[in-house]
TINU-37330 format. One record per atom (N, C-alpha, C): residue in one letter; atom name; z, y, x. Coordinates in nm, 3 decimals. Layout:
N
<pt residu="a" atome="CA" pz="Z" py="Y" px="X"/>
...
END
This chain:
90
<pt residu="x" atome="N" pz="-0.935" py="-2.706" px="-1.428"/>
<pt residu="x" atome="CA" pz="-0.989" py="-2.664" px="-1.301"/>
<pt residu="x" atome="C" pz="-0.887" py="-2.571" px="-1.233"/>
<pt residu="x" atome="N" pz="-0.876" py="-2.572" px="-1.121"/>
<pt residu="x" atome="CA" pz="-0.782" py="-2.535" px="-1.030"/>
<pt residu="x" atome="C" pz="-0.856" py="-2.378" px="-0.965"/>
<pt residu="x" atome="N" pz="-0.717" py="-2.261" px="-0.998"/>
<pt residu="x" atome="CA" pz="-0.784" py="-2.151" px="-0.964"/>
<pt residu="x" atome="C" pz="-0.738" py="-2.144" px="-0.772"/>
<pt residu="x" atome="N" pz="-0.892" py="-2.082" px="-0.702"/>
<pt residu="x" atome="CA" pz="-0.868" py="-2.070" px="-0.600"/>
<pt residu="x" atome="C" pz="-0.765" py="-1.986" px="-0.525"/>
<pt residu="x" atome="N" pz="-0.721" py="-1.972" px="-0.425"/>
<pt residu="x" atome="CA" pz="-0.613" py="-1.919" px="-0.340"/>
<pt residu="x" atome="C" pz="-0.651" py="-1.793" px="-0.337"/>
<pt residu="x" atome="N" pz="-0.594" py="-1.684" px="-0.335"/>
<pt residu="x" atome="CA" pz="-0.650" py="-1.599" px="-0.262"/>
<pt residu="x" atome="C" pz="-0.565" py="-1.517" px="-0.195"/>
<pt residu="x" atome="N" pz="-0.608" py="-1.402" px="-0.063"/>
<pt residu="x" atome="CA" pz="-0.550" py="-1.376" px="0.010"/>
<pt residu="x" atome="C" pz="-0.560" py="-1.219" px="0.087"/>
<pt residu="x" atome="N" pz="-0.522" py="-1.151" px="0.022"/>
<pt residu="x" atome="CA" pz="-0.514" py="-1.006" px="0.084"/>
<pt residu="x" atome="C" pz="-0.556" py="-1.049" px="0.256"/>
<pt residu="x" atome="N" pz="-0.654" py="-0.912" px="0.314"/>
<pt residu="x" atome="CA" pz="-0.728" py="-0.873" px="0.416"/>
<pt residu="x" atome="C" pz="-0.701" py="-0.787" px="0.512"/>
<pt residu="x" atome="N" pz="-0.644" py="-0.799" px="0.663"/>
<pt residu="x" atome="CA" pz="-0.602" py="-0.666" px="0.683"/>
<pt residu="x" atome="C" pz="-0.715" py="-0.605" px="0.761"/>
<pt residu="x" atome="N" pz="-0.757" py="-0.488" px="0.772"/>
<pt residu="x" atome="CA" pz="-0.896" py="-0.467" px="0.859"/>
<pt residu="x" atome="C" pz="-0.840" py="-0.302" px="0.921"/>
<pt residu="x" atome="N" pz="-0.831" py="-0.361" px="1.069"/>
<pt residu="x" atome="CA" pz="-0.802" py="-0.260" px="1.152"/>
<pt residu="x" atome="C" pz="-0.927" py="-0.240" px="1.241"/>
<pt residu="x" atome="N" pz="-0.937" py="-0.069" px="1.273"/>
<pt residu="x" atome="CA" pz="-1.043" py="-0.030" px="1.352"/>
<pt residu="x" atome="C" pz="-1.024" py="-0.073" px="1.497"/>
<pt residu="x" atome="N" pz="-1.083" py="-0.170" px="1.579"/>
<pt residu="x" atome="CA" pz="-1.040" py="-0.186" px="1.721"/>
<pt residu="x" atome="C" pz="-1.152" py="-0.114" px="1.790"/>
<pt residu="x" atome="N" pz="-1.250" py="-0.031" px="1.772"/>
<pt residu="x" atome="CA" pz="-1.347" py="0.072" px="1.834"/>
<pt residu="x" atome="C" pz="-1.440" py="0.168" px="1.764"/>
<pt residu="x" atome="N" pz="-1.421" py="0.246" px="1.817"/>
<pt residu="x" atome="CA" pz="-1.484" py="0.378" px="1.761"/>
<pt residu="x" atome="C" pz="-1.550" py="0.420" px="1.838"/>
<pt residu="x" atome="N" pz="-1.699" py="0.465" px="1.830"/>
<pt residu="x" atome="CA" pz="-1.786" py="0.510" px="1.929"/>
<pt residu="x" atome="C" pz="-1.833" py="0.641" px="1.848"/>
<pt residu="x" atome="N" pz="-1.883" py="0.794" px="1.912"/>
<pt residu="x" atome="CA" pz="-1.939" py="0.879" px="1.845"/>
<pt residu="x" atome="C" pz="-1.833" py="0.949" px="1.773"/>
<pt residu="x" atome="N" pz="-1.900" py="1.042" px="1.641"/>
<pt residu="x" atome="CA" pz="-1.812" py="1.058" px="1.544"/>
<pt residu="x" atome="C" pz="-1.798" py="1.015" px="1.409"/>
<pt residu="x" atome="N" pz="-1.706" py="0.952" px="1.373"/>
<pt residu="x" atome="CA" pz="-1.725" py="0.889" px="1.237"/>
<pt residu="x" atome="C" pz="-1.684" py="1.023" px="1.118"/>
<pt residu="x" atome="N" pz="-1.749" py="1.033" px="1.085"/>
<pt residu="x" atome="CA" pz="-1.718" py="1.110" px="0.930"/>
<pt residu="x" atome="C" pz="-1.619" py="1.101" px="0.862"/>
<pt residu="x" atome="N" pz="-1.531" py="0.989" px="0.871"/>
<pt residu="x" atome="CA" pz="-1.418" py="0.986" px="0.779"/>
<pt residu="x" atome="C" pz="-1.351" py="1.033" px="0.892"/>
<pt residu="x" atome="N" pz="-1.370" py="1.034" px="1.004"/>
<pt residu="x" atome="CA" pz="-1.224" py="1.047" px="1.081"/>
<pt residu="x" atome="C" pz="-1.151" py="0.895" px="1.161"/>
<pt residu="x" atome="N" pz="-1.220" py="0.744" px="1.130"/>
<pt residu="x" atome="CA" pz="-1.119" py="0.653" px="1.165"/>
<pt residu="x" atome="C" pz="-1.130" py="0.637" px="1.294"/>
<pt residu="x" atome="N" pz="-1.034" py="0.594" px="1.330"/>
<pt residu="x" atome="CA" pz="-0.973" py="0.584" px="1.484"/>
<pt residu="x" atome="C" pz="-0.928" py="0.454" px="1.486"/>
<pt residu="x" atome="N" pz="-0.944" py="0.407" px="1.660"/>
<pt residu="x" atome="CA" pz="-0.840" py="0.293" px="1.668"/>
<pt residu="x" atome="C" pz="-0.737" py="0.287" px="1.663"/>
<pt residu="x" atome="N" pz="-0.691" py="0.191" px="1.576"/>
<pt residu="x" atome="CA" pz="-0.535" py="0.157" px="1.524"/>
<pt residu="x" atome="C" pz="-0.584" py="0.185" px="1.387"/>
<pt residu="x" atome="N" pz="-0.645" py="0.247" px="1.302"/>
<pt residu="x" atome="CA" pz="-0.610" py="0.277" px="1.174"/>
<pt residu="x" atome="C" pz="-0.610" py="0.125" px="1.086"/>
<pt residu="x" atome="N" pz="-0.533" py="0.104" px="1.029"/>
<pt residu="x" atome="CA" pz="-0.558" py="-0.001" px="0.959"/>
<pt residu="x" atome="C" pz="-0.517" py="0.042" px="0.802"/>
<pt residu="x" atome="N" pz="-0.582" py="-0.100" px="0.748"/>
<pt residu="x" atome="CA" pz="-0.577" py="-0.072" px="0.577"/>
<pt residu="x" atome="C" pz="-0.586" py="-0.257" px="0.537"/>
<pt residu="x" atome="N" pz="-0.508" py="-0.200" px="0.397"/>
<pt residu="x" atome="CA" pz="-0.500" py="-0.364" px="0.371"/>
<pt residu="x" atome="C" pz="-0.575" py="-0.415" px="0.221"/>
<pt residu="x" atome="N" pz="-0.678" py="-0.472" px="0.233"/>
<pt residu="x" atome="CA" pz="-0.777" py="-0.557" px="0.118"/>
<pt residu="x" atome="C" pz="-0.757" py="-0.596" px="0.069"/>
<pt residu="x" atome="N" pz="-0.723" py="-0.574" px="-0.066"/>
<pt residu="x" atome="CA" pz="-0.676" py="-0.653" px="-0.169"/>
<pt residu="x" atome="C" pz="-0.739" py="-0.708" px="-0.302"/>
<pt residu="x" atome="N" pz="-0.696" py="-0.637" px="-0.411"/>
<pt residu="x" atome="CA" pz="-0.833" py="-0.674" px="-0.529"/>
<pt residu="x" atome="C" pz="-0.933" py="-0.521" px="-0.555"/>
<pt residu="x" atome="N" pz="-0.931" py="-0.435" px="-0.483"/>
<pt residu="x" atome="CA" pz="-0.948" py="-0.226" px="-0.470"/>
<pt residu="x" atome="C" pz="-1.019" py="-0.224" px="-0.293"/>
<pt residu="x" atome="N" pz="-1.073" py="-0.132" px="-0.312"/>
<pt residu="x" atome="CA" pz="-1.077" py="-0.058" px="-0.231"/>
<pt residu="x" atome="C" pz="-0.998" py="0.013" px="-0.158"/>
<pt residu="x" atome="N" pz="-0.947" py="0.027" px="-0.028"/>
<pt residu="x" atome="CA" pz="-0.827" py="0.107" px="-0.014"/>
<pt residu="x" atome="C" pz="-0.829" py="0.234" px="0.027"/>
<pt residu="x" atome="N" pz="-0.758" py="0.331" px="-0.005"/>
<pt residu="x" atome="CA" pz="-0.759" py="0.455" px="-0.018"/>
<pt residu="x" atome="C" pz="-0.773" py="0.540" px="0.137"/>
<pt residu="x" atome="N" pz="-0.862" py="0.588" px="0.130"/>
<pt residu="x" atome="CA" pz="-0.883" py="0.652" px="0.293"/>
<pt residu="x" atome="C" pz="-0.987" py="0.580" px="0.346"/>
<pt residu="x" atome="N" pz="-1.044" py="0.446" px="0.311"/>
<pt residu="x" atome="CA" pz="-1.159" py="0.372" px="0.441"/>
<pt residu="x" atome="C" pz="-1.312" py="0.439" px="0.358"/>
<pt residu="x" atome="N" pz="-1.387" py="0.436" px="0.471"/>
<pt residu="x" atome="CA" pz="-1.495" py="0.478" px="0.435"/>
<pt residu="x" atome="C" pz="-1.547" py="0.377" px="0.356"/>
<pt residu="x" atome="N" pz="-1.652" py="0.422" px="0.192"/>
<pt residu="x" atome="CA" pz="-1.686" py="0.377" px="0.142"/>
<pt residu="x" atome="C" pz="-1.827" py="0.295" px="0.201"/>
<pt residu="x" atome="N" pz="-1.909" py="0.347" px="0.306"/>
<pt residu="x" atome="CA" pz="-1.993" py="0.280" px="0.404"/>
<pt residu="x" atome="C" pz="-1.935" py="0.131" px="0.483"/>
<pt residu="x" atome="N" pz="-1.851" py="0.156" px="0.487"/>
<pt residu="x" atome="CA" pz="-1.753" py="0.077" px="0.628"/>
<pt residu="x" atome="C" pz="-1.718" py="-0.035" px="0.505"/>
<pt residu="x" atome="N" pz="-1.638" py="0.008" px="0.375"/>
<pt residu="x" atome="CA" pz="-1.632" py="-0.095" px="0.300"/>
<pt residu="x" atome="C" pz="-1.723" py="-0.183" px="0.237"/>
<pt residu="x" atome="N" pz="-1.863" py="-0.156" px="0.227"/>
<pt residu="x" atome="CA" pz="-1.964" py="-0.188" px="0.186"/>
<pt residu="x" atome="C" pz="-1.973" py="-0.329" px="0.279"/>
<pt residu="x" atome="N" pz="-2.002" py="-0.278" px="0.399"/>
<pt residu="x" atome="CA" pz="-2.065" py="-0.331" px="0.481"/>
<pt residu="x" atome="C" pz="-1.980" py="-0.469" px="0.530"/>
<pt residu="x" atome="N" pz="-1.860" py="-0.417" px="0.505"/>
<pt residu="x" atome="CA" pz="-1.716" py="-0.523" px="0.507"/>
<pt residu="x" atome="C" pz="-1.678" py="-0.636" px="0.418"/>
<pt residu="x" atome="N" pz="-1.706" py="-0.596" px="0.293"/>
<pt residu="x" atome="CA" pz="-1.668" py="-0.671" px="0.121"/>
<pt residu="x" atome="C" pz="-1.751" py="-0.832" px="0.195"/>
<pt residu="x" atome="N" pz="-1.875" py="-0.812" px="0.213"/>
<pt residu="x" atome="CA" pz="-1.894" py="-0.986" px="0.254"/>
<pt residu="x" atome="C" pz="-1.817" py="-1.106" px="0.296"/>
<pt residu="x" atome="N" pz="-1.789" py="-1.043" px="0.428"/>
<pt residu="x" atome="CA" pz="-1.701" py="-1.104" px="0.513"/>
<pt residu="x" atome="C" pz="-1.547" py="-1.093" px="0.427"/>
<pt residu="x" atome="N" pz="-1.495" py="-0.986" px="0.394"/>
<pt residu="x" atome="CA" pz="-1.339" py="-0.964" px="0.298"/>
<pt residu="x" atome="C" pz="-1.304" py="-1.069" px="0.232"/>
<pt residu="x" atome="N" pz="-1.415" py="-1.120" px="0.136"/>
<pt residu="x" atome="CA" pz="-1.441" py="-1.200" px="0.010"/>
<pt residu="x" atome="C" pz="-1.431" py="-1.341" px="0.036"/>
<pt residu="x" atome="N" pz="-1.524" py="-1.382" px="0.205"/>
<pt residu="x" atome="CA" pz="-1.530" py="-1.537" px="0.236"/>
<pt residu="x" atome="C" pz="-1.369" py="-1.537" px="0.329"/>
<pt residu="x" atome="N" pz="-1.319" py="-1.410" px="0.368"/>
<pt residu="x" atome="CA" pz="-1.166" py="-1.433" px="0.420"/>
<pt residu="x" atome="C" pz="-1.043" py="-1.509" px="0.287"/>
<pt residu="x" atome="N" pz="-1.071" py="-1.414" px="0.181"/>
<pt residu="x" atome="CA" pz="-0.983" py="-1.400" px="0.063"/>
<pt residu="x" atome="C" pz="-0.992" py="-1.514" px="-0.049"/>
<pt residu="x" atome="N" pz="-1.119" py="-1.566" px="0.039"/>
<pt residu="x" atome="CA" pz="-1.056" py="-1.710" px="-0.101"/>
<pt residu="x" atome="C" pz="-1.040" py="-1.867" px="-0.013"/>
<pt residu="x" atome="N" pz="-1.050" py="-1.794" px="0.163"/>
<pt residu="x" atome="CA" pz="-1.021" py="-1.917" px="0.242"/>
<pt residu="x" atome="C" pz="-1.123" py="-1.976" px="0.316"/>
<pt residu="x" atome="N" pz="-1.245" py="-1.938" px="0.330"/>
<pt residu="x" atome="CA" pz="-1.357" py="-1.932" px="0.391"/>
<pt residu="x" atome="C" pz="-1.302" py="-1.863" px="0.535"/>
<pt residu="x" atome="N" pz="-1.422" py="-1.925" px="0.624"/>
<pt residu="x" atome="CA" pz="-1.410" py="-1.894" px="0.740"/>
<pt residu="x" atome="C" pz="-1.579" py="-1.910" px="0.797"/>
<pt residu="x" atome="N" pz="-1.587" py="-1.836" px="0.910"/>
<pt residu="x" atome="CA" pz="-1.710" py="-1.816" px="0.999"/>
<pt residu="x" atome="C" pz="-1.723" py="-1.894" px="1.088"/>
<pt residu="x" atome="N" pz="-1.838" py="-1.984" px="1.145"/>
<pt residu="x" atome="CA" pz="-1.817" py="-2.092" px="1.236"/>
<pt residu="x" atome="C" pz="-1.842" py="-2.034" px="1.338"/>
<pt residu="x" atome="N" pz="-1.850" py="-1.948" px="1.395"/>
<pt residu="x" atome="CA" pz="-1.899" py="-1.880" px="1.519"/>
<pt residu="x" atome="C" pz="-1.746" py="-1.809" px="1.568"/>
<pt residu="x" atome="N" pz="-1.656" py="-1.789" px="1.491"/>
<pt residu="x" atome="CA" pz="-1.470" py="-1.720" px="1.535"/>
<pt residu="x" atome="C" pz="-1.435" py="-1.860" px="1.578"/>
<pt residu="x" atome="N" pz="-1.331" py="-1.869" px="1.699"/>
<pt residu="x" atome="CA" pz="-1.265" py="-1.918" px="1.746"/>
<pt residu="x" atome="C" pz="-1.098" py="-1.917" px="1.638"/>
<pt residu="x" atome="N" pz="-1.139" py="-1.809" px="1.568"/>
<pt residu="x" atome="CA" pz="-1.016" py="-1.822" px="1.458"/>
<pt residu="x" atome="C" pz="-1.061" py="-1.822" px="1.321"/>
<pt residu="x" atome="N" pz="-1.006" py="-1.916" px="1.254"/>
<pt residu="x" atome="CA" pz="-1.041" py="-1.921" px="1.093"/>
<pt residu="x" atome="C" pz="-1.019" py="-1.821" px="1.021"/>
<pt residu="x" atome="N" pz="-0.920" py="-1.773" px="1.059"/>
<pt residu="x" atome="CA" pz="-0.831" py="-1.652" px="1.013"/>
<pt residu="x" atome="C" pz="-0.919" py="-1.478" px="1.021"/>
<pt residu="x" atome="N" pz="-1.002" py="-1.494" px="1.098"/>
<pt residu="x" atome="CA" pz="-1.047" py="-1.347" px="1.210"/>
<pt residu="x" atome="C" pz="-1.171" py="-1.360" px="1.165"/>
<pt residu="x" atome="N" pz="-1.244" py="-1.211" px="1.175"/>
<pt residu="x" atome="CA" pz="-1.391" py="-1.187" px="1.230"/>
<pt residu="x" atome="C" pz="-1.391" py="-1.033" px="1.230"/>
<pt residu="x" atome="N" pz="-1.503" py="-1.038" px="1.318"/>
<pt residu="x" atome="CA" pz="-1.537" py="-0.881" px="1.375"/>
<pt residu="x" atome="C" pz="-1.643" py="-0.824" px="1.301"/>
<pt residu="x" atome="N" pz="-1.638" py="-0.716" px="1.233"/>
<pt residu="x" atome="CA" pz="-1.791" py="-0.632" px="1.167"/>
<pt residu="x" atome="C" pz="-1.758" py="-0.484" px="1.193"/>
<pt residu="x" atome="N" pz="-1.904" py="-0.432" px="1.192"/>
<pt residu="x" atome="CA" pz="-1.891" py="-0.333" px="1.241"/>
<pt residu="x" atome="C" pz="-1.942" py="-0.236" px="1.154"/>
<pt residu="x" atome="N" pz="-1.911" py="-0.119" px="1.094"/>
<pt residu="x" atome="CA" pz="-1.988" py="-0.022" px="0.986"/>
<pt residu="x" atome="C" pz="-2.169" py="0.023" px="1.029"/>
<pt residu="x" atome="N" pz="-2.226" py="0.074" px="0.915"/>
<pt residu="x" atome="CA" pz="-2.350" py="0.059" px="0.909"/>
<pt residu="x" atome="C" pz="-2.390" py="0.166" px="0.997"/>
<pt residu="x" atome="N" pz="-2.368" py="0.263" px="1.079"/>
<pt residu="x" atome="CA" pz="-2.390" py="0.375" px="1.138"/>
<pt residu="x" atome="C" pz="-2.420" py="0.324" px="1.253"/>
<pt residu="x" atome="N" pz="-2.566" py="0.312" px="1.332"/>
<pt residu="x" atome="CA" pz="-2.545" py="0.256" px="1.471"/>
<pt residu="x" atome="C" pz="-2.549" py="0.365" px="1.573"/>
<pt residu="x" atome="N" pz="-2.531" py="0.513" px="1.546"/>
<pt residu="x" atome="CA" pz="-2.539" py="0.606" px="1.656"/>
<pt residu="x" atome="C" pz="-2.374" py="0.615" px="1.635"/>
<pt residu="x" atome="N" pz="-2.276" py="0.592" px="1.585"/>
<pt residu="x" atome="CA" pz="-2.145" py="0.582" px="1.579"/>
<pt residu="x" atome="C" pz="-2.067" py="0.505" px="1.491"/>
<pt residu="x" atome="N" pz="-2.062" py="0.378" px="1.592"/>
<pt residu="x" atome="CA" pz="-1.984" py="0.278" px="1.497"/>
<pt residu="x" atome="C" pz="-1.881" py="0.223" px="1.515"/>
<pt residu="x" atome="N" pz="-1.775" py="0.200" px="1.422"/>
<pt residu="x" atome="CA" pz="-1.633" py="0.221" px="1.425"/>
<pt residu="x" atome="C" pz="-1.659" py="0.030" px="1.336"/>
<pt residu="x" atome="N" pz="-1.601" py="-0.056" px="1.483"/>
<pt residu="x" atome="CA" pz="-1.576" py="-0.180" px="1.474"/>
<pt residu="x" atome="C" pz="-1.413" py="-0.235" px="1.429"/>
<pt residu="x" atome="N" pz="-1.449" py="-0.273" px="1.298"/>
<pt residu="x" atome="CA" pz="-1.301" py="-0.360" px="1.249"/>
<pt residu="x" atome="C" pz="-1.272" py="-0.516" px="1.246"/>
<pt residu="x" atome="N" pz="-1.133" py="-0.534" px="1.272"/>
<pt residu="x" atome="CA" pz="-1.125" py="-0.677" px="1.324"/>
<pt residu="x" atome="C" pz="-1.072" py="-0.725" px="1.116"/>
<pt residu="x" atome="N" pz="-1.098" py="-0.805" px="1.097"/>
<pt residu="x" atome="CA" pz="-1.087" py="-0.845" px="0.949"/>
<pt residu="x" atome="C" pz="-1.002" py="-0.994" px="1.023"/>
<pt residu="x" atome="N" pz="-0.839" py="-0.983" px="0.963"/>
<pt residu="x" atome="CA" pz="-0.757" py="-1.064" px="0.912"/>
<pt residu="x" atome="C" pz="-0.726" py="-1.127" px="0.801"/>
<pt residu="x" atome="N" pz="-0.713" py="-1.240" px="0.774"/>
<pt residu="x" atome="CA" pz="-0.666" py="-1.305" px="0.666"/>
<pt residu="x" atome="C" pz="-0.500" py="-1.286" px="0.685"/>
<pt residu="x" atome="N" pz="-0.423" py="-1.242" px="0.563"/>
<pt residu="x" atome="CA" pz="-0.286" py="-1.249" px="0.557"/>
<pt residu="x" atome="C" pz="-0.239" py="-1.344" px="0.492"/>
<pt residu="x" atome="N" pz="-0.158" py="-1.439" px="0.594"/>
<pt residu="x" atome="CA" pz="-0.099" py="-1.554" px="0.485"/>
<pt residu="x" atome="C" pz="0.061" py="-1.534" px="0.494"/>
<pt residu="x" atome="N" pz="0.081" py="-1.569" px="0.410"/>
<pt residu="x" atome="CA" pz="0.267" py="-1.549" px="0.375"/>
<pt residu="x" atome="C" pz="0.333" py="-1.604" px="0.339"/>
END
């Protein structure tokens, strides 16, 4: 049996509304790999790992115009700091 592909995640903040507790801002980015990455909110990652997981083994969302892309947003709705989730291919 053939092991699946997989593919590091890059997930940059493209909006921030309110105040986020960790501090993230637009532009911050961080890159998904087989860990958690150091500095993202453990909320924000939670809420992210779904979508990370169907990026990283080649899955895609039928509702993105890109296979590659999707938008989620952390669990806080009085201030929520929206990340764009990339697939990295190389």
């Amino acid at each position: 049996m053939a092991e699946a592909e997989f593919y590091e995640v890059a997930a940059k903040v493209i909006s921030q509304k309110g105040h986020c507790e960790l501090g993230h801002k637009v532009g911050d980015k961080f890159v998904i790999g087989d860990k958690t990455p150091s500095g993202m909110c453990p909320w924000a990652f939670y809420a992210l790992f779904p979508f990370v997981s169907v990026l990283q083994f080649g899955g895609s969302f039928p509702w993105e115009d890109d296979r590659d892309k999707t938008t989620v947003a952390c669990p806080d709705p009085a201030n929520p700091v929206v990340f764009e989730l990339k697939r990295l291919r190389e």
